[in-house]
C-alpha positions, 0 to 999 in steps of 0.5 A: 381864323376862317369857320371849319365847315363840314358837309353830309349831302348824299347828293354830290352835285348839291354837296360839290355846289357847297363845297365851291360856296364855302371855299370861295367865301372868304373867312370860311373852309370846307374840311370835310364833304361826305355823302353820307353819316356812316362814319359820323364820329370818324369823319367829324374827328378827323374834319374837326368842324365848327360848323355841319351843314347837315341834309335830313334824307340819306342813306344809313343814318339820317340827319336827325340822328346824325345831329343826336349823335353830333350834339353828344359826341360833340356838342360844342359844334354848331349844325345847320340842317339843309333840306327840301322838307318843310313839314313839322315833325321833321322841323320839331325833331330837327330842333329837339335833336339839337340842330342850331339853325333849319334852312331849305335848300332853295336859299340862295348861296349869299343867305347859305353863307350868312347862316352859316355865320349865324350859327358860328356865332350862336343864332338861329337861323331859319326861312321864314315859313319854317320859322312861323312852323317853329313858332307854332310848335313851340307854343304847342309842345311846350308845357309850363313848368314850375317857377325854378329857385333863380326865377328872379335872376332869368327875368328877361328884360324887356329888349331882350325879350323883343330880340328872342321873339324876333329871333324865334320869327327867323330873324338873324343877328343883322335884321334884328340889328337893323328893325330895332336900331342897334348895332350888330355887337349890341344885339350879340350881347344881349343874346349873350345876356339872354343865355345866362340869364336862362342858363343855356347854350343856345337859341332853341334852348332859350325859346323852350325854357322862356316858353315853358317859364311864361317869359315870353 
């Protein structure tokens, strides 16, 4: 079954420019291109995306509270925010809204095409300056909290511990695989492992619970 792949850009030539990306991959559909979160609910019913490429700036509703509104609604759908803004509070209040992965614009379609993968399979892809920034804030923003009942059973082992720290870097699945000599479905396991361990959905999840437990 190919990846459902919905897309909110107001601006068409770059919405059309993703659209032809996505299509002419194999392994991936557009269902849905929309210029503008208006009708979010409606339009993401009616698309049923397992992925949302998602711009930050438009018109109506913006694309942090359009991601708000998704993981509510919708949290099983993974959404990958697209924009030209790399500054911190729209990086921190991306993530915080739950967006799963945060990539400029300026990536190339093959890079647009592996983050997409990424995220359908439970990573988090970033560009490598908004990963440093990420990193940073996380460090800030993310308060120790106190030891929880099943403390023991979220130890992380050692290379799962390289693998988060290589994740909150930017790196996905396949460069992780490579930088530590693993293979692609050995890296998704750990991940795997990670998630029960912390008892969470996703990377960012991961990252702040590993942070504010000191487990990293």
């Amino acid at each position: 079954m190919p990846i459902r792949v919905a897309i909110f850009e107001d601006n068409k030539l770059v919405r059309d420019s993703f659209e032809a990306i996505l299509n002419g991959t194999d392994g991936f559909i557009c269902t849905g291109s929309f210029s503008s979160c208006n009708s979010l609910v409606h339009d993401v019913k009616r698309s049923q995306p397992d992925v949302i490429l998602m711009d930050i700036e438009m018109n109506g509703i913006n694309g942090i509270e359009a991601t708000k509104t998704i993981k509510q609604e919708f949290p099983s759908i993974k959404i990958l925010i697209q924009t030209v803004f790399e500054d911190d509070d729209k990086v921190f209040s991306a993530i915080c809204a739950g967006a799963s992965g945060y990539m400029l614009k300026k990536t190339s379609p093959a890079k647009l095409i592996e983050a997409t993968r990424e995220v359908y399979e439970g990573g988090a892809p970033m560009s490598p300056g908004i990963a440093s920034k990420v990193l940073t804030l996380f460090q800030k923003f993310a308060p120790p909290e106190p030891k929880s009942p099943d403390y023991e059973s979220s130890n992380l082992s050692k290379r799962e511990k390289e693998i988060l720290l290589l994740m909150m870097e930017g790196d996905n699945f396949h460069a992780i695989a490579k930088k530590l000599f693993l293979s692609y479905d050995t890296v998704r396991t750990h991940v795997r492992s990670i998630y029960k361990k912390l008892h969470v959905a996703s990377v960012n999840q991961a990252i702040v619970k590993a942070f504010k437990q000191r487990l990293i």
